[in-house]
PABA-665640 format. One line per 10 residues: their letters; for each residue x, y, z of C-alpha. Coordinates in pm, whole numbers, plus 50000, padded with zeros to 5 digits. Layout:
<pts>
a	X:Y:Z  ...
</pts>
This chain:
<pts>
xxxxxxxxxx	53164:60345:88555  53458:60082:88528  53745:60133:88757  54036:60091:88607  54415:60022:88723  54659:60270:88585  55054:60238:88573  55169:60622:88626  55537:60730:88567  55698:61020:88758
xxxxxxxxxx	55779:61328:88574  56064:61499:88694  55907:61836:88936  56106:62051:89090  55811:62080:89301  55651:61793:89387  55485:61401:89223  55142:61408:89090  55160:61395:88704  55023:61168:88631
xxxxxxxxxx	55034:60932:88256  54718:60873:88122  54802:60568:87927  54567:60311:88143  54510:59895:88124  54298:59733:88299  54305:59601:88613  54443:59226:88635  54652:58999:88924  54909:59002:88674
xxxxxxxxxx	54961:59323:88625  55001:59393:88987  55255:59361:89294  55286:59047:89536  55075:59173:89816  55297:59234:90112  55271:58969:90446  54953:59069:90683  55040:59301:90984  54798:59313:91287
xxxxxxxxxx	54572:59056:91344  54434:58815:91102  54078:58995:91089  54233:59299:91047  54348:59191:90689  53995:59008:90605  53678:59156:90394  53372:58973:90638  53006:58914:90420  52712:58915:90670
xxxxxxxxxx	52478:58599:90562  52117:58524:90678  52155:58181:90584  51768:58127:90589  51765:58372:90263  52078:58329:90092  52022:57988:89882  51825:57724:89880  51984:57388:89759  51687:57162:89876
xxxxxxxxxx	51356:57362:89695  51230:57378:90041  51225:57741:90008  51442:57839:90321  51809:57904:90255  52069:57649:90395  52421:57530:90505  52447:57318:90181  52341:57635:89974  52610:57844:90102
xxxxxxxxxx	52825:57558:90030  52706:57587:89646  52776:57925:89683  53116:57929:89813  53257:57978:89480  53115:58325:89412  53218:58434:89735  53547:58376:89718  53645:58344:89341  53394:58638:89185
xxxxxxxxxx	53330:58871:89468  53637:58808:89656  53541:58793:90087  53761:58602:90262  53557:58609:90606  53150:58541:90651  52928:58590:90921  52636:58411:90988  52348:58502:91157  52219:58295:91426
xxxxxxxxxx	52221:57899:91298  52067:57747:91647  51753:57556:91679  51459:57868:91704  51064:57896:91695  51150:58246:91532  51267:58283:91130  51514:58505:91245  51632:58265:91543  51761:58530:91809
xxxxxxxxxx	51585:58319:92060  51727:58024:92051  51546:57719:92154  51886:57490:92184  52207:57616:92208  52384:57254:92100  52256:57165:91799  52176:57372:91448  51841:57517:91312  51737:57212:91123
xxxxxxxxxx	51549:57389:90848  51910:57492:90759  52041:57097:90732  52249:56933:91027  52515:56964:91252  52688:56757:90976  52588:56973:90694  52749:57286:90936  53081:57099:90964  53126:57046:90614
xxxxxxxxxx	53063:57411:90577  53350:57498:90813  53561:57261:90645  53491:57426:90273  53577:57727:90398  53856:57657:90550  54002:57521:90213  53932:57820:90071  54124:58044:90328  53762:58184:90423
xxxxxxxxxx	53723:58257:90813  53405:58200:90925  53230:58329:91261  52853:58288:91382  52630:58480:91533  52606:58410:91979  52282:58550:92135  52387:58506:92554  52185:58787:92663  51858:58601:92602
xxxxxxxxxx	51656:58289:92489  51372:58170:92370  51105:58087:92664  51084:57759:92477  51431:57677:92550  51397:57376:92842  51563:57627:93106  51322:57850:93142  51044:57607:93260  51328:57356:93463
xxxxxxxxxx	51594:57621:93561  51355:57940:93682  51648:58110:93916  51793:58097:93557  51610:58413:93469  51457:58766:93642  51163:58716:93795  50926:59024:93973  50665:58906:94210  50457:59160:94052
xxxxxxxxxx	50483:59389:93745  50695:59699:93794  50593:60044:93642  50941:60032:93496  51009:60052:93153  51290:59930:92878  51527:60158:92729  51324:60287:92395  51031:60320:92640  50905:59962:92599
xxxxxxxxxx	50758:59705:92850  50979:59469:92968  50777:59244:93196  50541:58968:93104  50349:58741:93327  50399:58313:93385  50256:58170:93669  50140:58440:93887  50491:58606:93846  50674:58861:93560
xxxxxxxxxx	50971:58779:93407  51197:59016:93244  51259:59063:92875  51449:59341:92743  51350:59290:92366  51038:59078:92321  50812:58862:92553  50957:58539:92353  51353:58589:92456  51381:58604:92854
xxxxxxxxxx	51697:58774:92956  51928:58563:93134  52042:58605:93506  52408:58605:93498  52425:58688:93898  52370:58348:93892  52708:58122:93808  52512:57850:93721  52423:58067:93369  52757:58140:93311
xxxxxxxxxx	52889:57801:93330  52657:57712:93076  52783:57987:92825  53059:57841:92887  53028:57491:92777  52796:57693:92522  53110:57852:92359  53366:57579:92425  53147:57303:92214  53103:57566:91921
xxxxxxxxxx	53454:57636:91956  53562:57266:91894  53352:57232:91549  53604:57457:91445  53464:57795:91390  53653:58105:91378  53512:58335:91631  53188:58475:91719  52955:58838:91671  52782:58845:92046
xxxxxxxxxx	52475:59006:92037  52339:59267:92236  52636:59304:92464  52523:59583:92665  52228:59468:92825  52405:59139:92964  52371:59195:93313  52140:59456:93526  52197:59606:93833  51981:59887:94104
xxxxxxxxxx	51744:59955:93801  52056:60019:93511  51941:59817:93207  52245:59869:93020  52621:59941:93016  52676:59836:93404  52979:59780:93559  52897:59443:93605  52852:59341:93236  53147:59456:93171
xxxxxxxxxx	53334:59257:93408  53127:58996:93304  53244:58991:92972  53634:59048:93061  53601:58685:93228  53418:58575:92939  53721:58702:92715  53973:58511:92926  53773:58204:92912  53739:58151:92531
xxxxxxxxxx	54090:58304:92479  54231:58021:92713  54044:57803:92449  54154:57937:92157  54366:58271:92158  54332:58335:91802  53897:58332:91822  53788:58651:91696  53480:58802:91910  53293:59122:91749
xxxxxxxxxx	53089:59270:91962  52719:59435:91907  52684:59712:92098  52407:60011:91935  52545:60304:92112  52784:60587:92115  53103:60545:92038  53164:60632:92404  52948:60414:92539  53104:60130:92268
xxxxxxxxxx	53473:60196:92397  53525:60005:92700  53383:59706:92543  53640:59715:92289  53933:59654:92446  53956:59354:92703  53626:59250:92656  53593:59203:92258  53851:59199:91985  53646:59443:91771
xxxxxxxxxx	53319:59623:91797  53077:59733:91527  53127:60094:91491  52812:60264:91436  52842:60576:91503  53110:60556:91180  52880:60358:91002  52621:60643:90992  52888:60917:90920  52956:60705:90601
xxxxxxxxxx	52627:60681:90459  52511:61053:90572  52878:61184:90377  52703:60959:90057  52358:61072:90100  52467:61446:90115  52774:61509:89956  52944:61671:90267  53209:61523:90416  53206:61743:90775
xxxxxxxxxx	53033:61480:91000  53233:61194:90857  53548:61388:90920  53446:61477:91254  53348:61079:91315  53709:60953:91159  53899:61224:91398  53701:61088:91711  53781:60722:91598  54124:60758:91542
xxxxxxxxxx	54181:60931:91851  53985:60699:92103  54082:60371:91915  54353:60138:91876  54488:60099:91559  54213:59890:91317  54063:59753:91652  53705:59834:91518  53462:59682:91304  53303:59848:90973
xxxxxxxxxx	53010:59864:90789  52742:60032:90595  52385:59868:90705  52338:59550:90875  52028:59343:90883  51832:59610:91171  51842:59828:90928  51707:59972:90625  51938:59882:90300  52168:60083:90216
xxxxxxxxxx	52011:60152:89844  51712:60236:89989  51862:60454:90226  51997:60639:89916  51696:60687:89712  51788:60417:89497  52083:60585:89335  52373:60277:89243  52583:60572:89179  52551:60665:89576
xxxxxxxxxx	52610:60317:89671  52945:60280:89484  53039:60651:89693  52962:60459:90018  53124:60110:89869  53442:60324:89839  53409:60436:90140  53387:60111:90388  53671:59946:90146  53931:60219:90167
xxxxxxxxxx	53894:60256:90490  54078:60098:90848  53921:59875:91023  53787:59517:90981  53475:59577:90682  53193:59349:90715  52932:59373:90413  52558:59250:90435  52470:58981:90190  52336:59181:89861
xxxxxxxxxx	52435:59505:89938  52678:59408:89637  52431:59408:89381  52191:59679:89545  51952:59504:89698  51685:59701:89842  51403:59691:90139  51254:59906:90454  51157:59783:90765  51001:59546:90871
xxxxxxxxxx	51267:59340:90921  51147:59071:90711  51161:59317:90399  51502:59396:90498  51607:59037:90497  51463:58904:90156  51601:58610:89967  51920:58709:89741  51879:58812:89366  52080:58528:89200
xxxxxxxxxx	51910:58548:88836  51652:58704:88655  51385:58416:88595  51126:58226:88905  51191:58260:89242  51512:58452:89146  51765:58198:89112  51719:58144:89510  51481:57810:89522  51297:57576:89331
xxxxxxxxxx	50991:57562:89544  50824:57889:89695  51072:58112:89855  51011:58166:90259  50969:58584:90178  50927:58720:89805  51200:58951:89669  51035:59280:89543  50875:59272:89230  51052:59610:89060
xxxxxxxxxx	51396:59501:89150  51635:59608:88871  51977:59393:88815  52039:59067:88934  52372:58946:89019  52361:58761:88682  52312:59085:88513  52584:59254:88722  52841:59020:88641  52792:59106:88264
xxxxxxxxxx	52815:59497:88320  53168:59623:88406  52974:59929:88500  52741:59771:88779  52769:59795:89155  52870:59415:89223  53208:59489:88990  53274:59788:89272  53262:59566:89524  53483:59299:89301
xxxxxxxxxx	53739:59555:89190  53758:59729:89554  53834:59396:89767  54021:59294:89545  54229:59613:89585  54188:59592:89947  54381:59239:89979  54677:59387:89709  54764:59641:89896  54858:59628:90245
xxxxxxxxxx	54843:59973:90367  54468:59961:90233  54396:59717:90556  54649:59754:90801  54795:60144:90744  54736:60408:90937  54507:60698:90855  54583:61031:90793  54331:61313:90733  54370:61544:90434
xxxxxxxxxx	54244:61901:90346  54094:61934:89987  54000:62247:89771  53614:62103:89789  53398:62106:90074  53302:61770:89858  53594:61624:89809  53662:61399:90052  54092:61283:90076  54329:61066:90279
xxxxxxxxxx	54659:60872:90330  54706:60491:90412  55005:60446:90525  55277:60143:90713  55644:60121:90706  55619:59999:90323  55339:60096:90117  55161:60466:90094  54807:60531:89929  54704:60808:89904
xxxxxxxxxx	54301:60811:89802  54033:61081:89745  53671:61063:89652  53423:61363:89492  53124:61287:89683  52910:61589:89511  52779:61490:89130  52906:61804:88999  53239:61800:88831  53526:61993:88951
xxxxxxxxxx	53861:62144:88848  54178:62193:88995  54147:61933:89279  54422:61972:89519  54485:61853:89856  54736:61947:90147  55055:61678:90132  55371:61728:90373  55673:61773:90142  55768:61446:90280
xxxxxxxxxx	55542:61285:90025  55778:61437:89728  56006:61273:89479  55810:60945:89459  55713:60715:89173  55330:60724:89149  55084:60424:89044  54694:60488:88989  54566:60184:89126  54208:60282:89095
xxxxxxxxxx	53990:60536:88938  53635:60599:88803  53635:60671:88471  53782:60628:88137  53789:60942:88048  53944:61074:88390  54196:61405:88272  54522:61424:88521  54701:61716:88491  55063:61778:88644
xxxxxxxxxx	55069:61886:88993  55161:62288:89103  55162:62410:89421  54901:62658:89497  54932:62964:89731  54789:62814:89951  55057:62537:90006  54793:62262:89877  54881:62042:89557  54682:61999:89274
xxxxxxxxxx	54596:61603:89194  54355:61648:88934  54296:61935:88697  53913:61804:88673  53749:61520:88878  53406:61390:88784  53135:61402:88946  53130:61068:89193  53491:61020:89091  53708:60863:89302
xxxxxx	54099:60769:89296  54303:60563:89453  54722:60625:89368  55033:60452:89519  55294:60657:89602  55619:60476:89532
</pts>
């Protein structure tokens, strides 16, 4: 399916807007509006790409991606797919291939180039308008980080091993010495002892030097195990005071930093970490509404999770997102289907909030735990090694994977030109980043409907989330909404039928007098 960009003329109602003319072009910065000035913070109006720059591209045929191949890569990024915001996961020296322990918080992973090569990377994006944030792991490090052998009161020590256990059941002591320090993940990343001030002056010069190379902001890591108190492993009152310092350190530094927090939990629990302790949080408990509405065409959990979010949060102060590299893709978590993934696409792009999108979920990159699988080198090209290295690739992509991004970019059809078409609408249109949300009732338990909305732009978009076509597809609209000009910025098909709107008995109006299966719509109501 190509989405295309419509120009829609009003016919004159006496009722109400929706008829719609089917005479379509394709979509084209020409043939659109100057996007109105940003509103809300600058991360609010960015599209963030999540990169594990170990398997993203390789520019030296070591086999291991690096700074210089994201550099490379920049390009397609910001001139094909469109981001104007990365993330990368952690870039500090580490024993691990992951490198959430982190040997040296100063200095830069060196399989991934040098501090140097990390500069120039900040400085390329910043050319480019790209913001770009790294990944902070405080809670822990690695036990071969110096401290832990020359700075012991650094870390939680137990005379002997407790009967206590982590929070998934786990064991969370491990011996050194005749003694048992505590780790709340893995025996190689101790947790820190923030009781002691010592540690938290450190994090301190930690974030100030990372802050002066010029990066953007940070994603802090496991946030709510920071600090334990009287046996509570998790969400204390003392990590989050903790944190509120933290905040009013870094913001003295820099007010504009951007910190997203990591915290796995419910949205309640996720709340008070949100507001003067982060700028944004990952929402997860949204994230898995999404991708449940996708997976089974029923939109009553994801309106239930949208109604709790807009109700507890501020406006946009939230982080979105599909999967994220603790998880299984998001293909995979959708039997394959491309179709499926395009639902969910449309989905995270339309929506408030700041969207952050792991690296190939654009082209439908699969894998399933563990974590290694779901953190394989990118698909670049169809040919050796996949267009990702010269030499012998750190991990093997799967052998059966299906389109590369080189194929993708040929097929107007695929997945990646989704992605492409919806950032791109997300950065025209204002009220697509910054507007508010408001709920809409459909005919169809499938179909899934809402307004974006600021004091200049309204969008009004609706998705079919079921595969079976439907007719007559109306949705509940205030009055308010009448006597507009209409433009179809977005739709799913070529062969899309619009009919002209009538007001059912039941007060609803109809949009569409058939929507395709999958279809989805985006118009701007003028």
């Amino acid at each position: 399916m190509r989405f295309k960009l419509q120009q829609l003329r009003l016919l004159k109602v006496s009722a109400f807007l929706l008829l719609i003319n089917a005479n379509a072009f394709t979509m084209g910065l020409s043939e659109k509006e100057q996007p109105l000035p940003d509103q809300g913070e600058w991360w609010s109006n960015r599209v963030f790409y999540e990169i594990f720059v170990r398997s993203f591209y390789d520019s030296d045929g070591d086999g291991i991606g690096d700074f210089q191949g994201i550099i490379a890569k920049l390009d397609y990024l910001q001139e094909d797919l469109g981001i104007n915001g990365i993330w990368l996961m952690p870039i500090n020296q580490s024993p691990s291939y992951h490198g959430y322990d982190v040997s040296d918080y100063y200095d830069v992973n060196s399989e991934y180039g040098t501090l140097e090569d990390y500069k120039e990377l900040i400085d390329e994006c910043h050319k480019r308008d790209i913001k770009i944030i790294m990944d902070l792991v405080m809670n822990h490090s690695s036990i071969e980080v110096n401290w832990f052998n020359e700075n012991k009161d650094w870390y939680i020590w137990n005379s002997e091993k407790t009967p206590s256990t982590g929070p998934w059941g786990q064991n969370i002591w491990y011996p050194k010495d005749g003694e048992y320090y505590y780790s709340v993940f893995d025996r190689i990343m101790a947790d820190l002892n923030y009781t002691n001030n010592e540690v938290t002056e450190e994090m301190h010069n930690i974030i100030r030097f990372w802050l002066e190379t010029g990066v953007d902001g940070f994603r802090l890591d496991a946030l709510k195990y920071m600090v334990e108190t009287d046996g509570q492993l998790e969400n204390t009152e003392e990590t989050h005071q903790w944190l509120e310092d933290f905040y009013n350190y870094y913001k003295s530094i820099n007010p504009a930093a951007l910190t997203v927090g990591e915290v796995w939990d419910s949205m309640e629990n996720i709340l008070p970490y949100s507001r003067d302790e982060t700028d944004i949080c990952f929402e997860f408990s949204l994230a898995d509404a999404m991708v449940s509405a996708v997976k089974t065409a029923r939109k009553g959990n994801l309106i239930a999770a949208w109604n709790r979010v807009l109700e507890n949060y501020d406006k946009n102060d939230y982080a979105t997102f599909l999967t994220n590299h603790d998880q299984n893709r998001l293909v995979s978590q959708l039997m394959n289907s491309r179709e499926l993934a395009k639902n969910a696409a449309f989905l995270l792009l339309t929506s408030p909030g700041t969207p952050f999108i792991y690296y190939g979920e654009e082209i439908g990159m699969r894998g399933v735990k563990p974590d290694e699988d779901i953190r394989r080198p990118f698909h670049w090209f169809e040919g050796p090694r996949d267009g990702f290295t010269t030499g012998f690739p750190w991990r093997w992509q799967e052998s059966s994977f299906p389109d590369s991004l080189a194929d993708q970019m040929e097929d107007d059809s695929s997945l990646f030109h989704t992605y492409k078409d919806l950032i791109d609408l997300r950065k025209s249109y204002r009220a697509l980043r910054t507007g508010d949300m408001k709920l809409l009732t459909t005919s169809s338990p499938s179909v899934f409907a809402f307004i974006r909305e600021d004091s200049d732009q309204t969008v009004l978009t609706l998705i079919n989330l079921g595969k079976r076509e439907l007719g007559d597809v109306s949705v509940e609209l205030d009055d308010s909404y009448g006597n507009r000009k209409v433009k179809q910025l977005y739709w799913s098909s070529n062969t899309a039928r619009p009919a002209p709107s009538r007001k059912t008995e039941s007060g609803q109006w109809t949009v569409f007098s058939q929507l395709e299966g999958f279809g989805a719509s985006v118009l701007l109501l003028e």
